[in-house]
C-alpha positions as CSV (number, residue, x, y, z in Angstrom):
1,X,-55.4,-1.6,19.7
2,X,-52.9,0.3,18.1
3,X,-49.3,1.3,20.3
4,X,-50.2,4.7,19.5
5,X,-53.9,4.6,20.9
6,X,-52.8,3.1,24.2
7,X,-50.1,5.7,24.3
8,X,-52.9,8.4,23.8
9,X,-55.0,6.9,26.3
10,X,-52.8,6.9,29.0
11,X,-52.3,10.2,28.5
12,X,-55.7,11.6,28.2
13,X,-56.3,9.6,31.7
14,X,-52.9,12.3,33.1
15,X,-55.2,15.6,31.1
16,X,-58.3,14.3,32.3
17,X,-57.2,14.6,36.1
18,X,-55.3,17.7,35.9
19,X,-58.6,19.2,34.7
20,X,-60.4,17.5,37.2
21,X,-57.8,19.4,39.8
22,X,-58.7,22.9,37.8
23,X,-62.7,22.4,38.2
24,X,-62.1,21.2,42.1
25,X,-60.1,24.9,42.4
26,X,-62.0,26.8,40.3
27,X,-65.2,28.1,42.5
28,X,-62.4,28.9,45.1
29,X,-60.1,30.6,42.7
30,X,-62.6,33.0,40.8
31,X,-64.1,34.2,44.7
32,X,-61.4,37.8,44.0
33,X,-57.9,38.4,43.1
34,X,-56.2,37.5,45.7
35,X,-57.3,33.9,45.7
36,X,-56.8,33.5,41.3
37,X,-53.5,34.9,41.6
38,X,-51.7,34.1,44.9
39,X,-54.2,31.7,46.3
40,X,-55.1,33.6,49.0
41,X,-51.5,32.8,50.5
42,X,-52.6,29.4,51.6
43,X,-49.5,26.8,50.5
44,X,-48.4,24.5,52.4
45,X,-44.8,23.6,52.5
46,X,-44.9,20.7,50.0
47,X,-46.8,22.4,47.6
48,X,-45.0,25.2,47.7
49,X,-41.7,23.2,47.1
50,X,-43.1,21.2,44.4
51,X,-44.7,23.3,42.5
52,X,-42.1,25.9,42.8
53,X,-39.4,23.1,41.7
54,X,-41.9,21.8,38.6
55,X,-43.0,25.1,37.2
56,X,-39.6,25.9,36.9
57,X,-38.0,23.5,35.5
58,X,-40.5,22.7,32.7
59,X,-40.2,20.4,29.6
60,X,-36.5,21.9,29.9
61,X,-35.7,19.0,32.3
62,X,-37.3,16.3,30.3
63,X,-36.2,17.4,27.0
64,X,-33.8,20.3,26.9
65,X,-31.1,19.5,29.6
66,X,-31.2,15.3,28.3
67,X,-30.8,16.7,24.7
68,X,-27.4,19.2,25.3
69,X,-25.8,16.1,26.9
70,X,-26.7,14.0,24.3
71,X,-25.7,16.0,21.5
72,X,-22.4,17.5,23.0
73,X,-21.6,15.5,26.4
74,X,-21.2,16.3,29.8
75,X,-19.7,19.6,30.3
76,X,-22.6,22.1,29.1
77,X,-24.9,19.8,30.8
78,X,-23.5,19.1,34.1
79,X,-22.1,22.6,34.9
80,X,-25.9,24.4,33.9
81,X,-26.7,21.8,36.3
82,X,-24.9,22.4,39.3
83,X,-25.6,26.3,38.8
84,X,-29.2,25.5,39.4
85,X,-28.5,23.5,42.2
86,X,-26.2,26.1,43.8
87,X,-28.8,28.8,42.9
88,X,-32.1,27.2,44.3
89,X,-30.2,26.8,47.2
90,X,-29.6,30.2,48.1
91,X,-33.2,31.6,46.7
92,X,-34.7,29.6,49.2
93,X,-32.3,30.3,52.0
94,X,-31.8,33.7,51.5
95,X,-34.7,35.1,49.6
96,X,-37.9,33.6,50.6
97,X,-38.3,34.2,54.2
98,X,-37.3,37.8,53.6
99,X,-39.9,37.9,50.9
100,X,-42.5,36.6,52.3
101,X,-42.2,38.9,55.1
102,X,-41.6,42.2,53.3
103,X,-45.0,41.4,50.3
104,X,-47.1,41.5,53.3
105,X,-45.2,45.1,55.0
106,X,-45.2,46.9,50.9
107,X,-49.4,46.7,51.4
108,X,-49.7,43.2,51.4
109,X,-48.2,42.5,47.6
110,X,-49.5,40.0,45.3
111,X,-47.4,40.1,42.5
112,X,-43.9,40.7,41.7
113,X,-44.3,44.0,40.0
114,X,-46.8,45.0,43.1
115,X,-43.8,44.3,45.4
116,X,-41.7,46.4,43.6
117,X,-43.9,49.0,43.5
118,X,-45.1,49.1,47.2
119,X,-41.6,48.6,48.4
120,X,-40.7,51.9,47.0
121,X,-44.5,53.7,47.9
122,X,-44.2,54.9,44.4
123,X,-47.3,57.0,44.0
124,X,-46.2,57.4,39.6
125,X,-46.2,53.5,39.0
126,X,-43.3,53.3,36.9
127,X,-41.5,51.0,38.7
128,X,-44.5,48.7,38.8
129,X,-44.9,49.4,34.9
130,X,-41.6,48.7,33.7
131,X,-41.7,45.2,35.3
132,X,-44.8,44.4,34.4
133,X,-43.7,44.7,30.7
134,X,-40.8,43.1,31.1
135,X,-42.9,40.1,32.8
136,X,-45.0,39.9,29.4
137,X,-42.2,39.9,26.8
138,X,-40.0,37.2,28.6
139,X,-43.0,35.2,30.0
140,X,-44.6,35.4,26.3
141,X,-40.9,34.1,24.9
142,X,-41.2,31.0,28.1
143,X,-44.6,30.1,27.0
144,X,-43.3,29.6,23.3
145,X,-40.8,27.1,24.6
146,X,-43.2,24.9,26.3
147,X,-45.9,24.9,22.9
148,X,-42.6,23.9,21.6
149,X,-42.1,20.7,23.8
150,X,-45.6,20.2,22.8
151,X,-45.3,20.4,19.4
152,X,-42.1,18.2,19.6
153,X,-43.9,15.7,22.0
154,X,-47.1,14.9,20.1
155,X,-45.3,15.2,16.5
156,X,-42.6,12.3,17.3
157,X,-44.9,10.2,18.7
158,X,-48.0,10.1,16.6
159,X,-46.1,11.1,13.6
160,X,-48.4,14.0,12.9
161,X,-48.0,17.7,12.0
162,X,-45.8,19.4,14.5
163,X,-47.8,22.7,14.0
164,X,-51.1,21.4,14.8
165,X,-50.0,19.5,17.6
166,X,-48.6,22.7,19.1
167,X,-51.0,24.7,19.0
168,X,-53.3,22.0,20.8
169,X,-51.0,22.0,23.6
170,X,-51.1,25.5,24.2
171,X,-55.1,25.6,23.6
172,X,-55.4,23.2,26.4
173,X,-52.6,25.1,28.9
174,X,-54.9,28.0,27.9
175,X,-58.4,26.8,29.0
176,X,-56.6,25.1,32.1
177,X,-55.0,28.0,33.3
178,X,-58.4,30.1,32.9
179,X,-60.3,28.0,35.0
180,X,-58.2,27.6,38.1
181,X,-56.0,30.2,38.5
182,X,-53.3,30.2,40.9
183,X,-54.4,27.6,43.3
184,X,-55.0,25.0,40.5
185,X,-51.7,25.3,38.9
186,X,-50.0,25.0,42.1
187,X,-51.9,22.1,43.4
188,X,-51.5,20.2,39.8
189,X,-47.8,21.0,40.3
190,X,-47.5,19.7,42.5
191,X,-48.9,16.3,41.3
192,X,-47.0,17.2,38.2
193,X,-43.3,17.5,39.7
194,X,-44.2,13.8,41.3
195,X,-44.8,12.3,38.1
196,X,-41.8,14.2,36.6
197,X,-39.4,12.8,39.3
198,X,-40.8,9.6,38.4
199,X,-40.6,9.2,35.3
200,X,-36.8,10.8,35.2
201,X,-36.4,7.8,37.4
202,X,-38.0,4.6,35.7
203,X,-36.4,5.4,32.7
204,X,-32.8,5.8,33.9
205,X,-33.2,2.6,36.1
206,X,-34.3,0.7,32.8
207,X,-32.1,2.7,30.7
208,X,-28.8,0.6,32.6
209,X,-30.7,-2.5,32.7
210,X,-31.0,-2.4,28.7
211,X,-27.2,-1.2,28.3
212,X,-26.0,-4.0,30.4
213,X,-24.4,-1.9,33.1
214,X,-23.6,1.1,34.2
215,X,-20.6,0.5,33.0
216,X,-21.2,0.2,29.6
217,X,-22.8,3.8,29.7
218,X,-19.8,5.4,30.9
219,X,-16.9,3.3,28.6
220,X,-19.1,4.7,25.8
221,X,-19.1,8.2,26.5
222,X,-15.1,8.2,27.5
223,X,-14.8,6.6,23.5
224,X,-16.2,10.2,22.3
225,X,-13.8,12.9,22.3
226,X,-14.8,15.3,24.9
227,X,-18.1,13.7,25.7
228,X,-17.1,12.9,29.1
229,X,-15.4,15.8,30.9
230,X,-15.8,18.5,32.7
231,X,-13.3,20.5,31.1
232,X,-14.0,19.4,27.3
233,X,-16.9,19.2,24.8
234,X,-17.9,17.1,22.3
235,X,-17.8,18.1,18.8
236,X,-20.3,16.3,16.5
237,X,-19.1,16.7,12.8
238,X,-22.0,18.5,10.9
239,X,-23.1,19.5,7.5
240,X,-24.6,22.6,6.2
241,X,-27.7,21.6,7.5
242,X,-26.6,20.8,11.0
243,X,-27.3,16.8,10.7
244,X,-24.2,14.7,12.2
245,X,-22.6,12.7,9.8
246,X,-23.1,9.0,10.2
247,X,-21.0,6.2,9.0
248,X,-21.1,2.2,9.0
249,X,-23.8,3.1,12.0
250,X,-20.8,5.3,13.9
251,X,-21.9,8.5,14.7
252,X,-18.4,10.9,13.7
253,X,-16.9,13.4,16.4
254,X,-14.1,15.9,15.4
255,X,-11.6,16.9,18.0
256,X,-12.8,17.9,21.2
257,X,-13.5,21.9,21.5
258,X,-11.4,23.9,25.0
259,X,-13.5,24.5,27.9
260,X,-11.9,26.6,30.0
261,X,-12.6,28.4,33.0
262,X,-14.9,30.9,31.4
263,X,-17.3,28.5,29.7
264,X,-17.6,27.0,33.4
265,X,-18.5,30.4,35.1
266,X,-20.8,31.4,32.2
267,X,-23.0,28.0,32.7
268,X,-23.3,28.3,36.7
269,X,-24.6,32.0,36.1
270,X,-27.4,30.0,35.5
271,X,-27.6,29.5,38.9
272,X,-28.2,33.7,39.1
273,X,-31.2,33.6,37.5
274,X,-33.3,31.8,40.2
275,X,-33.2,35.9,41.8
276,X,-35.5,37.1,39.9
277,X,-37.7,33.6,38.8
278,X,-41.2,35.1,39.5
279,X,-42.7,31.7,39.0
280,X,-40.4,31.0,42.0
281,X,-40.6,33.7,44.0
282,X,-44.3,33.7,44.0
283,X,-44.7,30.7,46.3
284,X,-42.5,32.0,48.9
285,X,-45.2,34.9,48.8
286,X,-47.6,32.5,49.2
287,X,-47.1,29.9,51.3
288,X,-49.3,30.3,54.4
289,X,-46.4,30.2,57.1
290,X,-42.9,31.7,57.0
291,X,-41.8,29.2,59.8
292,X,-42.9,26.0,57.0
293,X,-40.4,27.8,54.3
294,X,-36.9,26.0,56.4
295,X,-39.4,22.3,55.2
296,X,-39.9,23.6,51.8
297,X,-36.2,24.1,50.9
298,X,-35.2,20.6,52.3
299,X,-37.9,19.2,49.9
300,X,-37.1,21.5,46.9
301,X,-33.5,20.4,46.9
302,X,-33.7,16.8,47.1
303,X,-36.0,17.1,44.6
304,X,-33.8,19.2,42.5
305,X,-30.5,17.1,43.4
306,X,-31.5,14.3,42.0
307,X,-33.9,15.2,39.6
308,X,-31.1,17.2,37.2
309,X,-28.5,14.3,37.8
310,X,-30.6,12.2,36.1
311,X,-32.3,14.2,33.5
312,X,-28.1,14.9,32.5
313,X,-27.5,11.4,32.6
314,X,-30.3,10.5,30.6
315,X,-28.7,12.1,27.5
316,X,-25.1,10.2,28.0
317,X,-27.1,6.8,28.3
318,X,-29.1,7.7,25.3
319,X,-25.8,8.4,23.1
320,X,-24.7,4.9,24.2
321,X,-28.5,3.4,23.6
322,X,-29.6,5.1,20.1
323,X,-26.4,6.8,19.2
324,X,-27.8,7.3,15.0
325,X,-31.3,8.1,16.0
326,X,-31.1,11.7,16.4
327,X,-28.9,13.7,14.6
328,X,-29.2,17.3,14.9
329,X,-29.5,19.9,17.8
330,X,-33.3,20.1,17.8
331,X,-34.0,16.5,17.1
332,X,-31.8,15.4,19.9
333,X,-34.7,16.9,22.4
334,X,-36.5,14.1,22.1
335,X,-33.7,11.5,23.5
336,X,-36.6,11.3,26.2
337,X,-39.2,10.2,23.9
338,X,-37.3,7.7,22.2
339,X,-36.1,6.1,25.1
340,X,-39.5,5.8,27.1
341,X,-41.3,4.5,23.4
342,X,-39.1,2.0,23.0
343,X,-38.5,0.6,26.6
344,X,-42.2,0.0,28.2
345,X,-45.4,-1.0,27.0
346,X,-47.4,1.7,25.1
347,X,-49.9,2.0,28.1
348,X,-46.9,2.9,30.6
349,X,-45.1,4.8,27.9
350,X,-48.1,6.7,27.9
351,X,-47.6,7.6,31.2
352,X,-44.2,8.5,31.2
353,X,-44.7,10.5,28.1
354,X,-47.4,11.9,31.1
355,X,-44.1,13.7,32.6
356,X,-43.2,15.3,29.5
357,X,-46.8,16.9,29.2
358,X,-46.7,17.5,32.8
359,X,-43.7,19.6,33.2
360,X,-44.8,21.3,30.3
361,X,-48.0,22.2,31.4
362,X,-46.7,23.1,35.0
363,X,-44.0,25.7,33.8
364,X,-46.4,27.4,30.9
365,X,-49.6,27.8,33.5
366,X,-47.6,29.7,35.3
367,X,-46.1,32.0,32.7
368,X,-49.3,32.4,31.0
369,X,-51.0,33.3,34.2
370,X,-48.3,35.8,35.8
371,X,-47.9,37.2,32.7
372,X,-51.7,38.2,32.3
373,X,-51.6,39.1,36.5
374,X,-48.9,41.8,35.3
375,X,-50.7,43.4,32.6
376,X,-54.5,43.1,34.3
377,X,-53.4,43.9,38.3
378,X,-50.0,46.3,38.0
379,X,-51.1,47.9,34.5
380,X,-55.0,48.3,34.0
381,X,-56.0,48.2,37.7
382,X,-52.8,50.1,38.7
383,X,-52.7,52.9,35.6
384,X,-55.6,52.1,33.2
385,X,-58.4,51.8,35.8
386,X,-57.4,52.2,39.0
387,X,-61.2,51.6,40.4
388,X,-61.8,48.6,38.2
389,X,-63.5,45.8,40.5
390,X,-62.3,42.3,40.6
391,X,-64.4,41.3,37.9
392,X,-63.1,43.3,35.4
393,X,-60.1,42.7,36.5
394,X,-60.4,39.0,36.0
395,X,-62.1,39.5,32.7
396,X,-59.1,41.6,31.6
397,X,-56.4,38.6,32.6
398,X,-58.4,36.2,30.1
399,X,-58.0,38.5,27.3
400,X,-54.5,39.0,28.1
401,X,-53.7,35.0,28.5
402,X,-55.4,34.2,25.2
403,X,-53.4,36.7,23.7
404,X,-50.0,36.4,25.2
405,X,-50.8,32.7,24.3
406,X,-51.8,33.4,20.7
407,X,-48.3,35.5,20.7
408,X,-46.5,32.6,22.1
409,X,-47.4,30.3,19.7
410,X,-46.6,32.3,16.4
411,X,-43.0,32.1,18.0
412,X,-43.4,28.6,18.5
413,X,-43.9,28.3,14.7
414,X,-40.3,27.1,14.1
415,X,-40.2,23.2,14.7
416,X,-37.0,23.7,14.1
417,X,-36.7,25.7,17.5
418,X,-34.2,24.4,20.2
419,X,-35.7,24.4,23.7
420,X,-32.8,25.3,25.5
421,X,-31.8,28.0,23.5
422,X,-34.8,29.9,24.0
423,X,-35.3,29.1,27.7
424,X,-32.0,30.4,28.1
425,X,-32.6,33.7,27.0
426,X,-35.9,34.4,29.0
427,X,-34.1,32.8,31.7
428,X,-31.1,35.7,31.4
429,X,-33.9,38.8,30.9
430,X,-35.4,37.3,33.9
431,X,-32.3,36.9,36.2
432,X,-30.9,40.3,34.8
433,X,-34.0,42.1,35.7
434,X,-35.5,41.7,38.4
435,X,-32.5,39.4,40.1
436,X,-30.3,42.1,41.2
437,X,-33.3,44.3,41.9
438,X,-34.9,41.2,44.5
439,X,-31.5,41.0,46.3
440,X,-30.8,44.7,46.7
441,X,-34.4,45.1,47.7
442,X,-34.7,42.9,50.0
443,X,-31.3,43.5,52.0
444,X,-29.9,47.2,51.2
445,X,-32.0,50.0,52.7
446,X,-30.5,52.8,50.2
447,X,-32.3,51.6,47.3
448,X,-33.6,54.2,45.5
449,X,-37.0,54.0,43.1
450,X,-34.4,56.0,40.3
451,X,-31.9,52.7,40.7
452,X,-34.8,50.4,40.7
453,X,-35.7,51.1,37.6
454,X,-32.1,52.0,36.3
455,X,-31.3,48.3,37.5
456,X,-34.4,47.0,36.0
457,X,-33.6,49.1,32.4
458,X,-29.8,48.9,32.7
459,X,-30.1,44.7,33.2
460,X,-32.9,43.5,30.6
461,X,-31.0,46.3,28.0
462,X,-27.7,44.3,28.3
463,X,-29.4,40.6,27.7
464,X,-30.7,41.8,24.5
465,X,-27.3,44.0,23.6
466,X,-25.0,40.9,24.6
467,X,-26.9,38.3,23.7
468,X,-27.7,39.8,19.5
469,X,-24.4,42.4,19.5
470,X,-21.7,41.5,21.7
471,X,-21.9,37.8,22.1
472,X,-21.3,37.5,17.7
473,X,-17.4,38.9,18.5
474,X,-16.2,35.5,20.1
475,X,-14.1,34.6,22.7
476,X,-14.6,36.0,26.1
477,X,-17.3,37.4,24.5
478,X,-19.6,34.2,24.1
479,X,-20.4,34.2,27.9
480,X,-24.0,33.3,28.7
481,X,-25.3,36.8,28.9
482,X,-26.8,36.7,32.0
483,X,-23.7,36.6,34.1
484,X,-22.4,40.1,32.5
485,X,-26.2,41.4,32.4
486,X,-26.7,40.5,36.1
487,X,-23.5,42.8,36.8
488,X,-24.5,45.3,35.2
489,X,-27.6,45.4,36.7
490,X,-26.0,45.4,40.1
491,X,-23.9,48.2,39.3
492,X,-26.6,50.3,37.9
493,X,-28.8,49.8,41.0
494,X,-25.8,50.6,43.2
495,X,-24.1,53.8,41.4
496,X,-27.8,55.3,40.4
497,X,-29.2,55.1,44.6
498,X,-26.1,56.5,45.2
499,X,-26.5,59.8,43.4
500,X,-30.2,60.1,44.3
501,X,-31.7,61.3,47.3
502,X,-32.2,58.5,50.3
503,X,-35.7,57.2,50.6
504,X,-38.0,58.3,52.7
505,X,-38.7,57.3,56.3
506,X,-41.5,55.6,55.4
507,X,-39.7,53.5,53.1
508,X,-36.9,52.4,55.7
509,X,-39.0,52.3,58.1
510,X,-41.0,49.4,55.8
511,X,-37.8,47.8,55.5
512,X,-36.8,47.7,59.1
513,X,-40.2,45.8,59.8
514,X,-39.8,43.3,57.2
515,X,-36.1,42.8,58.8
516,X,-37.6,42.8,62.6
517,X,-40.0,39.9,61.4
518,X,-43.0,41.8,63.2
519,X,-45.8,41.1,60.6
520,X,-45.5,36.8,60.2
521,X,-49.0,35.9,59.9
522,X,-50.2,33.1,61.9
């Protein structure tokens, strides 16, 4: 039997139990809305930390974050990092109790754009329209980077056409997601962010066995100009097709490039976008106790810690272990790949290759299905329709999942795509969004409906203007655009609620019983 075939097997075994997981929730998940899209708010607190952590994080952690520190080192790397660290931290200790409390006050809430909505008692749903839209164009640009790890996973290790093998990635996220809804994607998740933590972990433990030491690792990255610093970056000397040059089996570096205080501050904004994650911020609006939340953050951060220490070390041991292998941007995504194919047996490969597959599958689930939940619940059920029953409504989400996913995957077209890049950027319209918008509606009464939506407007304006105008002028100017977005946001929120009449009682009054903690369920 063929290395290949034993790989494939072992990872048919991983598909065939995550579907297994999907028919299990399925009768469950399809009783009404509710259930299909917040699972009926029933999480417990180590699902709701795993599969929070694992549908975030995505094929990102297995492929994007390994691949910027093998191509360019640690400072990129490490500092995007710690920003997540920093900003999972205070989601969960800030935000979710909070939220959890005030989706249940705003008319029991089960989506983000619902929240919005109720919180403000808008009876002219534009508040809950404008997110909703937002939701589909960034969730649609999220899902194309996972049918992108896809397409990068099954091409490098079976050799065949990246294309096809993307599209059958996101065919099978597609009829998974379908099936199980909300409950089956959070209970998979949570089996999926298990086998991503191991995975990370067997093959950085074999990784320094096969380098000698630790050591070893480390001598060789401090040999590369800027590799391994916190204030420098690595410079790989390119040609006009972005391949590093190679020679007598030496990969060549130029000079390392500055990396000043700026470039640190613009990578820890990443940190900002956990805000307004609605993947994220979902399962603190479902889990079925806000007293089991204080369990769920201890869990989500170890799990976090450790898991983006490693997934950044994996791409400084892979320099050191396969330093010619991969020589581009894109290519050096699959530092992961190469290192699990060539250390275990094709069987275990297989199932480390699972982890890959799983945090893909995790992250673009839950895009695909929060996505449709915006269009189907806050648009055709809130404007369209507002007496459609349950059915429709649910009929209405698969329409919209297999076409948000058909739009996904015509963006995933470009095998030439790096994950990273695009993650970033629906990771800034995200945070600059609805961040800003979570924080001051959660914990400033004066928030007006007028700076909701300038905030919402005013925020995902300035990702696009940044990132394709301003960013091109160099300089201070190349900051991650969520960190100036996110700003903006805040300041649009802030100057337009103070120019427009107060909200109404009702509204305060909303927010004083969220804040009093009167309505925790049991």
């Amino acid at each position: 039997m063929s290395k290949e075939v034993q790989i494939l097997i072992a990872m048919i075994v991983y598909m065939a139990a995550v579907v297994i997981i999907g028919l299990v929730y399925a009768k469950r998940a399809n009783k009404n809305s509710e259930e299909y899209f917040l699972g009926g708010r029933s999480l417990g607190p180590w699902v709701t930390a795993m599969s929070a952590e694992a549908s975030d994080m995505s094929g990102w952690l297995l492929m994007g974050l390994p691949g910027v520190a093998y191509w360019c080192g640690l400072a990129d790397a490490a500092w995007t990092a710690i920003g997540l660290a920093v900003g999972t931290y205070f989601n969960w200790l800030i935000v979710s109790k909070r939220l959890r409390r005030y989706s249940v006050v705003a008319n029991n809430s089960i989506t983000l754009p619902d929240f919005f909505s109720n919180r403000f008692r808008e009876k002219k749903k534009v508040v809950m329209s404008i997110a909703a839209l937002f939701i589909l164009v960034f969730f649609t640009v999220y899902a194309s980077s996972c049918f992108v790890t896809c397409g990068k996973l099954f091409s490098t290790l079976f050799g065949l056409d990246y294309t096809w093998m993307m599209i059958l990635g996101a065919v099978f996220v597609l009829v998974y997601t379908i099936l199980g809804g909300f409950l089956a994607e959070s209970a998979s998740d949570f089996m999926q962010g298990i086998v991503m933590f191991i995975a990370l972990a067997v093959v950085v433990i074999v990784g320094i066995f096969k380098a000698g030491s630790l050591g070893a690792i480390v001598e060789n990255a401090q040999s590369i100009p800027g590799f391994f610093e916190f204030f420098g970056l690595a410079n790989p000397t390119v040609d006009a097709d972005g391949v590093q040059a190679v020679v007598d089996g030496v990969p060549q570096f130029g000079e390392a490039k500055d990396y000043g205080i700026l470039s640190v501050f613009s990578m820890l904004a990443w940190g900002l976008g956990y805000f307004g994650m609605p993947q994220v911020l979902l399962r603190f609006m479902a889990i079925r106790k806000e007293s089991e939340l204080k369990q769920s953050r201890r869990i989500a951060m170890i799990w976090v810690i450790i898991s983006l220490a490693i997934a950044v070390f994996i791409g400084i041991m892979g320099r050191h272990l396969f330093p010619t292998t991969l020589t581009t941007a894109s290519s050096a995504e699959s530092i992961f790949i190469v290192l699990s194919t060539s250390f275990f047996p094709p069987i275990l490969a297989g199932f480390v290759m699972a982890g890959i597959l799983a945090a893909t599958i995790s992250s673009s689930d839950s895009y695909l299905l929060i996505a449709a939940s915006a269009f189907s619940k806050n648009i055709y059920q809130g404007i369209v329709k507002k007496k459609a029953t349950d059915k429709e409504v649910m009929w209405v989400t698969r329409i919209i999942l297999m076409l948000i996913a058909l739009i996904a995957i015509v963006i995933a077209l470009d095998e030439n795509s790096v994950i990273f890049k695009v993650v970033s950027f629906a990771w800034a319209g995200f945070g600059a969004t609805f961040g800003p918008l979570m924080l001051f509606s959660l914990f400033w009464k004066r928030t007006t409906r007028a700076g909701a939506v300038a905030g919402m407007v005013g925020g995902a304006g300035m990702v696009f203007l940044w990132k394709l105008v301003i960013s091109g002028l160099g300089g201070a100017f190349a900051i991650y655009e969520l960190l100036p977005a996110f700003i903006f946001s805040s300041v649009c929120i802030v100057v337009v609620s103070l120019i427009t009449p107060r909200p109404s009682a009702e509204i305060e009054a909303d927010f004083e019983a969220a804040k009093a903690c009167i309505t925790e369920q049991a």
